[in-house]
Backbone as JSON Lines, residues from 0, in Angstrom:
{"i":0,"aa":"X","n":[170.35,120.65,246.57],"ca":[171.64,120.0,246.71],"c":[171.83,119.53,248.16]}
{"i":1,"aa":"X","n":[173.02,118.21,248.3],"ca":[173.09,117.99,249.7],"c":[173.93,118.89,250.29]}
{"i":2,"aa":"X","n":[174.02,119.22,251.46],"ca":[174.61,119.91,252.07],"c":[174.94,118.78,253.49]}
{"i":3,"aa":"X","n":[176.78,118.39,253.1],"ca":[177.6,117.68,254.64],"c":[178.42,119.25,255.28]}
{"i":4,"aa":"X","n":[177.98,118.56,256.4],"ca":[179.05,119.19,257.17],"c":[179.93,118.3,258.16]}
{"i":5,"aa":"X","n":[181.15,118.49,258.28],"ca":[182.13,117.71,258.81],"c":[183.26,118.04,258.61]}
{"i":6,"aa":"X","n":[184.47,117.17,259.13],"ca":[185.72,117.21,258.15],"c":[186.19,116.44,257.3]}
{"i":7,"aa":"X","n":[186.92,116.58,255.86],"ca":[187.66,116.11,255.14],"c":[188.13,114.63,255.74]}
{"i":8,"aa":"X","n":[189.0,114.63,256.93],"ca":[189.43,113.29,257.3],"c":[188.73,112.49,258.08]}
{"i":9,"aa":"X","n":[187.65,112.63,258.13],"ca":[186.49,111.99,259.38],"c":[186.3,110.9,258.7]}
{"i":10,"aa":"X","n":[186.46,109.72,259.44],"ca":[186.3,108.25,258.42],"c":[184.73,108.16,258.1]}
{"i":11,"aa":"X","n":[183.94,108.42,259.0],"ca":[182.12,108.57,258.39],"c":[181.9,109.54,257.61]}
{"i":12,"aa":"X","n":[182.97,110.97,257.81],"ca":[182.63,111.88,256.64],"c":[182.9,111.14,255.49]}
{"i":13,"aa":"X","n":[183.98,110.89,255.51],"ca":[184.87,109.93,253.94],"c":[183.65,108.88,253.66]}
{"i":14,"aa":"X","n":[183.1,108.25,254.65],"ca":[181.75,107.15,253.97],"c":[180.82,107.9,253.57]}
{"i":15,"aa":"X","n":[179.86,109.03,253.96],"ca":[178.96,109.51,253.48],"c":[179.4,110.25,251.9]}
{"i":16,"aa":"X","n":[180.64,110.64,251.66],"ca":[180.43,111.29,249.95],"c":[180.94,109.88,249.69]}
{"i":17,"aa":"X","n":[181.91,109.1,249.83],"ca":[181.62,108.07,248.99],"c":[180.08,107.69,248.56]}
{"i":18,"aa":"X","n":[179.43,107.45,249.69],"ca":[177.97,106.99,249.5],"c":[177.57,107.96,247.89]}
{"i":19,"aa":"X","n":[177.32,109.44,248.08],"ca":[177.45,109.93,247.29],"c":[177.97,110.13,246.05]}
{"i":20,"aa":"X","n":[178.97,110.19,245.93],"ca":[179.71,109.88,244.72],"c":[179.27,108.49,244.13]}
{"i":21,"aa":"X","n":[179.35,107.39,244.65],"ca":[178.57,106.16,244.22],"c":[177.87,106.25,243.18]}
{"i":22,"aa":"X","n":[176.78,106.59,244.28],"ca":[175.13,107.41,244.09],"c":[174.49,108.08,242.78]}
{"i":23,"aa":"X","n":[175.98,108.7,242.36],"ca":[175.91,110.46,241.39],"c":[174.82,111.33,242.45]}
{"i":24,"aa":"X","n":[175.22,111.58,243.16],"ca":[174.42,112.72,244.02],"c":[175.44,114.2,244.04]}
{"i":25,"aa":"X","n":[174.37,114.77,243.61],"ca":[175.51,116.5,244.17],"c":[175.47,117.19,245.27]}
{"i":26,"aa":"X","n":[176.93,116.92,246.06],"ca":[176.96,117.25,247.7],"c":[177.58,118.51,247.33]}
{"i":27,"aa":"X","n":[177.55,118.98,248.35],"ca":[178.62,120.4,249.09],"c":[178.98,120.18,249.97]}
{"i":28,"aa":"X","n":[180.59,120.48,250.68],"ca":[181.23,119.87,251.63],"c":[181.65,121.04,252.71]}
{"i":29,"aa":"X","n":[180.91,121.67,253.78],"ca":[181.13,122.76,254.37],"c":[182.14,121.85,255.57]}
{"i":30,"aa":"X","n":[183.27,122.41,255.57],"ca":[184.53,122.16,256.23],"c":[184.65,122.83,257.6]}
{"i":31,"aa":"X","n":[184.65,122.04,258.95],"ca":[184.74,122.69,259.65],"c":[185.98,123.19,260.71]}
{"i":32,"aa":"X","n":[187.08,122.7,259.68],"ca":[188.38,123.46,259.72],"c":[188.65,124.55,259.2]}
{"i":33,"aa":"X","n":[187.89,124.36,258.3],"ca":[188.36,126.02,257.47],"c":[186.86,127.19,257.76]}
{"i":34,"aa":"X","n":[186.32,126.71,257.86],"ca":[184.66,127.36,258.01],"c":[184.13,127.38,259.52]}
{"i":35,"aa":"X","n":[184.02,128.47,259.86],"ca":[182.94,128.43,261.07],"c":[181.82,128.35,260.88]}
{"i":36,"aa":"X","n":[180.86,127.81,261.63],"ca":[179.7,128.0,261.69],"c":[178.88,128.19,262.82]}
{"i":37,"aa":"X","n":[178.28,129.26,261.84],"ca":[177.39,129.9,262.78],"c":[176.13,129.64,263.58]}
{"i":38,"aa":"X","n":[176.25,129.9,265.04],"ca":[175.68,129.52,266.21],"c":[173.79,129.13,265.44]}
{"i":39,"aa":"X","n":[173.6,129.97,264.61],"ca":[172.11,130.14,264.36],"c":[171.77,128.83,263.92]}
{"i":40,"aa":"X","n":[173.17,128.39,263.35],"ca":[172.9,126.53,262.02],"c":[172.66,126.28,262.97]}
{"i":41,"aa":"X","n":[173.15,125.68,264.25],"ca":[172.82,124.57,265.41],"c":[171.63,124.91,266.06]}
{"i":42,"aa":"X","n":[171.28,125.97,266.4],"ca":[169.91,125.96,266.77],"c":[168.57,125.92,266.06]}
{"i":43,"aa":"X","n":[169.52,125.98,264.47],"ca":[168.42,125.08,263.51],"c":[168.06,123.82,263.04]}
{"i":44,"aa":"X","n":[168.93,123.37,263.3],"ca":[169.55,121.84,263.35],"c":[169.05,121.61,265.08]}
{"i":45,"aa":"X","n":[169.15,121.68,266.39],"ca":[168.19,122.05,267.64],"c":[166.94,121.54,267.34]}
{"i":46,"aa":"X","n":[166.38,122.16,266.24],"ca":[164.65,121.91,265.87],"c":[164.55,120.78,265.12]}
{"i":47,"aa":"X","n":[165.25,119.86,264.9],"ca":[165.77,118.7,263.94],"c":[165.81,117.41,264.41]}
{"i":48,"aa":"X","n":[166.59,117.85,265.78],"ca":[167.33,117.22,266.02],"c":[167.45,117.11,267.43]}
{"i":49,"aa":"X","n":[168.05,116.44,268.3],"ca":[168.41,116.71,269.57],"c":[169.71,116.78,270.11]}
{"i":50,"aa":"X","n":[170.42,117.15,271.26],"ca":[171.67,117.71,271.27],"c":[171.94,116.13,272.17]}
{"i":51,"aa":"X","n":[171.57,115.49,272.7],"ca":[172.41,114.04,272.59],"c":[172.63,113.25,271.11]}
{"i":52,"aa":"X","n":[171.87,113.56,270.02],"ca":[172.14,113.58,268.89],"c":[173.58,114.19,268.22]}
{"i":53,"aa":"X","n":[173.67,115.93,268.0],"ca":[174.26,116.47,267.67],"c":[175.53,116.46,268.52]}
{"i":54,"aa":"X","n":[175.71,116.25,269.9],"ca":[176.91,116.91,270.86],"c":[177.95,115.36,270.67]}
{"i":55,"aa":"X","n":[178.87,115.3,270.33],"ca":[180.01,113.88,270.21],"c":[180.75,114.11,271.53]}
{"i":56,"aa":"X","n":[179.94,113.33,272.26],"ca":[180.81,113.36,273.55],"c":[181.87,112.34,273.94]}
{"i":57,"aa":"X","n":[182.2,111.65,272.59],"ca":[182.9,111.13,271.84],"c":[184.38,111.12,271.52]}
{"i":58,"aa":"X","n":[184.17,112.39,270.9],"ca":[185.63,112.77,270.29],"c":[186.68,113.44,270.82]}
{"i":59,"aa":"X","n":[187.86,113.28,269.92],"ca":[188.67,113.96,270.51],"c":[189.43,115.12,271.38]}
{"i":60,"aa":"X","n":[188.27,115.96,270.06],"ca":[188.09,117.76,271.03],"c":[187.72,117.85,272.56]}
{"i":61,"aa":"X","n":[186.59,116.47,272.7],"ca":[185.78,116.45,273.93],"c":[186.66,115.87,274.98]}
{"i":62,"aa":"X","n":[187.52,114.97,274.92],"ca":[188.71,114.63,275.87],"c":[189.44,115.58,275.86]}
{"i":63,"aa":"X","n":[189.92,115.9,274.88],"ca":[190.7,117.38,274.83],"c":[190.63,118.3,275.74]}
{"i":64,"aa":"X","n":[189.38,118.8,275.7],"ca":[188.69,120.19,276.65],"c":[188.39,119.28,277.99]}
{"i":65,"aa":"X","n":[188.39,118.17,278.47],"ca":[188.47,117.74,279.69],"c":[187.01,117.98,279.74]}
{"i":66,"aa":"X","n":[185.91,118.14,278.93],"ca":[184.84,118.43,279.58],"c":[183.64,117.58,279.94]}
{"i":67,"aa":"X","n":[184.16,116.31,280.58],"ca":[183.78,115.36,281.01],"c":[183.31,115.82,282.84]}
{"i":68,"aa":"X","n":[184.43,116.53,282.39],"ca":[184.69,116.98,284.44],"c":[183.82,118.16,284.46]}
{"i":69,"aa":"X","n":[183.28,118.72,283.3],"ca":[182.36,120.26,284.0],"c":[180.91,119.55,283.96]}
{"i":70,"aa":"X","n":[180.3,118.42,283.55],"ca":[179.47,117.68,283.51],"c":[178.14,119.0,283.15]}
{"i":71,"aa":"X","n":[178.57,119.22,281.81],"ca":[177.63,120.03,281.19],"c":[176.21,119.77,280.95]}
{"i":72,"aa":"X","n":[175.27,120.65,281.11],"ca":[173.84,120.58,280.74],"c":[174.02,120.71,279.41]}
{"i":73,"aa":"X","n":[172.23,120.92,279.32],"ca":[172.27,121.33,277.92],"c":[172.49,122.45,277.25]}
{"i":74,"aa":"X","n":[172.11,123.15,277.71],"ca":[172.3,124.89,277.41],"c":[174.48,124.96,277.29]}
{"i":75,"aa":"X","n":[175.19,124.23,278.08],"ca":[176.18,124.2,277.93],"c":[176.8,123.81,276.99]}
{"i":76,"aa":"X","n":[176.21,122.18,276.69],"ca":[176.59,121.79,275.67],"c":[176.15,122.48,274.19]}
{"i":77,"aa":"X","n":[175.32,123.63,274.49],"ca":[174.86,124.09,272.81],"c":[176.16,125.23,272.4]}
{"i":78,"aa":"X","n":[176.21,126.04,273.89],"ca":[177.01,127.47,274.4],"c":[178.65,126.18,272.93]}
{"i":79,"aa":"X","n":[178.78,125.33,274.21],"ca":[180.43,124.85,272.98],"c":[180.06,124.54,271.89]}
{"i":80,"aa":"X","n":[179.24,123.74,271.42],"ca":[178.86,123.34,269.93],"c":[179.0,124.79,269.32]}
{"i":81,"aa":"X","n":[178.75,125.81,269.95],"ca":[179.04,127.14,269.08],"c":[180.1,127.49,269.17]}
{"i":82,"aa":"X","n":[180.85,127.17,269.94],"ca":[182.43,127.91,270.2],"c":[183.32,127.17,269.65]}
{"i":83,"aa":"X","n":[182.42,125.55,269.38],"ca":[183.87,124.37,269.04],"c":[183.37,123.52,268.23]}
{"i":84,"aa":"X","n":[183.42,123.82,266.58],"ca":[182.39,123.27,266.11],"c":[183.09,121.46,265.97]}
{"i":85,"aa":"X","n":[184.02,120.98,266.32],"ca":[184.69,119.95,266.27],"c":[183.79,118.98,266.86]}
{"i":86,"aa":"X","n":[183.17,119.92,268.31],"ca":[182.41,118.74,269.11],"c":[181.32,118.31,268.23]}
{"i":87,"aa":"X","n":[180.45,119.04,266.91],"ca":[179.3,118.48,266.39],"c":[180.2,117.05,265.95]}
{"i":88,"aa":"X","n":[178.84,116.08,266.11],"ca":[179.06,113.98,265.75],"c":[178.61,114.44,263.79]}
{"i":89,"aa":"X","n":[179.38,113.9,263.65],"ca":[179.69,114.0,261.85],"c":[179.74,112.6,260.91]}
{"i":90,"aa":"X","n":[179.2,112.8,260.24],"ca":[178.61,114.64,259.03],"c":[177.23,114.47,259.95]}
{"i":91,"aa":"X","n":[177.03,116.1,259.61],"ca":[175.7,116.09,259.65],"c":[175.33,116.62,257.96]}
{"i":92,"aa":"X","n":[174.11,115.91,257.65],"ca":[173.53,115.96,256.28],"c":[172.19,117.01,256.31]}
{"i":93,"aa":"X","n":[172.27,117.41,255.11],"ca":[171.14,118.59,255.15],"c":[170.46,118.33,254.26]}
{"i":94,"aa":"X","n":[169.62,118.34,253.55],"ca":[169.47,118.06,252.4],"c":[167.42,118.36,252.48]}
{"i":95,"aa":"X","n":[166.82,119.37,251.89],"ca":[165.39,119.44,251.59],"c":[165.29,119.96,253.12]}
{"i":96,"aa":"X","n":[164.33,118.91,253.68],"ca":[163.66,119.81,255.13],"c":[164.65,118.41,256.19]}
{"i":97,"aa":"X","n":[165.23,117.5,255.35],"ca":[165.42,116.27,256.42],"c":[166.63,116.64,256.97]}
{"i":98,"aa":"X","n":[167.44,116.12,257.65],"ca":[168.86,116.12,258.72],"c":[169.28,115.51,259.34]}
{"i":99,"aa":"X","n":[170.2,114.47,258.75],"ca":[170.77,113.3,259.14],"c":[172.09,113.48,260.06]}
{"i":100,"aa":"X","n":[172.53,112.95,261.58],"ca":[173.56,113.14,261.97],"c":[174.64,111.52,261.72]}
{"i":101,"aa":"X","n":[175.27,111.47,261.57],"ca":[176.26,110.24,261.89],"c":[175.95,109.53,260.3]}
{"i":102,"aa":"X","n":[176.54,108.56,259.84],"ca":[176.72,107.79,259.07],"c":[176.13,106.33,258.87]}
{"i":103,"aa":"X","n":[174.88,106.29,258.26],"ca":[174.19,105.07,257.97],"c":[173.85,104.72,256.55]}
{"i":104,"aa":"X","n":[174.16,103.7,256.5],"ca":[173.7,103.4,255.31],"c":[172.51,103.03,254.72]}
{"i":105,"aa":"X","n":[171.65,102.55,255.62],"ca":[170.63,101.93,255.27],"c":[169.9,103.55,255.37]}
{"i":106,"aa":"X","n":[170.01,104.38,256.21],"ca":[168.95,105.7,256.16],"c":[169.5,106.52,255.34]}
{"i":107,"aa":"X","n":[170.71,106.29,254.41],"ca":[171.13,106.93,253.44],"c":[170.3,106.68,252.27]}
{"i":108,"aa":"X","n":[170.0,105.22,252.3],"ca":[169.4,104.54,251.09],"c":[168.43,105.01,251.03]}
{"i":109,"aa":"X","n":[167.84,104.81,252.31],"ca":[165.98,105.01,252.48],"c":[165.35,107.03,252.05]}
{"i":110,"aa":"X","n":[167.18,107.65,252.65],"ca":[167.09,109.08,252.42],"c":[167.02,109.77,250.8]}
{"i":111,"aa":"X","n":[168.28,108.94,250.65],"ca":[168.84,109.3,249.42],"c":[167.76,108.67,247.82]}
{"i":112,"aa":"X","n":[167.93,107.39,247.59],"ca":[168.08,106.69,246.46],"c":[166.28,106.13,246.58]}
C-alpha cells in the first residue's frame, strides 16, 4: 500500500490523493497534526533521500521558528525535522522500496501507473 505523509490541507498533499483516488490506488494518510513521527522514519527516509530534499525551508513553520537566522547545518536541520515534523516538504510518498518528496505528476505517472 501507499503510504503519504503530510497534512490534510496541504494543496500538494490534496494533489497527490487526488492523483490517487483518480488512479484507484490504495493510500494511507499518516497526518502530521495528529501523528508524530518518529525521529527513526527521517533517518530512514535520510537513506532515500537528502535533507535539502526533505527540510522545507519554505514553509510556514520555518518563518515561524525564525530559523533562517540560526543558519542551520545539517545535523541541525535533521535534530528539527524531529522535533517539528511541519518542517518535512510534503507529502512525502512511500510506497515498496521508492520515496517520493513533493508533488509531481509526471514521476507519479512514471511511479505509480
Amino acid at each position: 500500500m501507499i503510504q503519504v505523509y503530510g497534512i490534510k490541507n496541504c494543496d500538494s498533499v490534496k494533489k497527490a490523493l487526488k492523483f490517487f483516488k483518480k488512479h484507484n490506488l490504495e493510500y494511507a494518510l499518516f497526518d502530521f497534526k495528529t501523528q508524530a513521527l518518529p525521529c527513526s522514519k527521517i533517518t530512514e527516509w535520510l537513506q532515500k533521500t537528502d535533507i535539502k530534499t526533505l527540510f522545507n525551508n519554505r514553509s510556514t513553520t520555518y518563518r515561524t521558528l525564525k530559523l533562517k537566522e540560526l543558519n542551520l547545518d545539517e545535523a541541525a536541520q535533521v535534530e528539527w525535522l524531529c522535533k517539528e515534523n511541519l518542517l518535512i516538504k510534503r507529502p512525502v510518498v512511500a510506497f515498496n522500496d521508492t520515496l517520493l518528496v513533493g508533488f509531481n505528476e509526471e514521476n507519479y505517472t512514471r511511479s505509480f501507473l
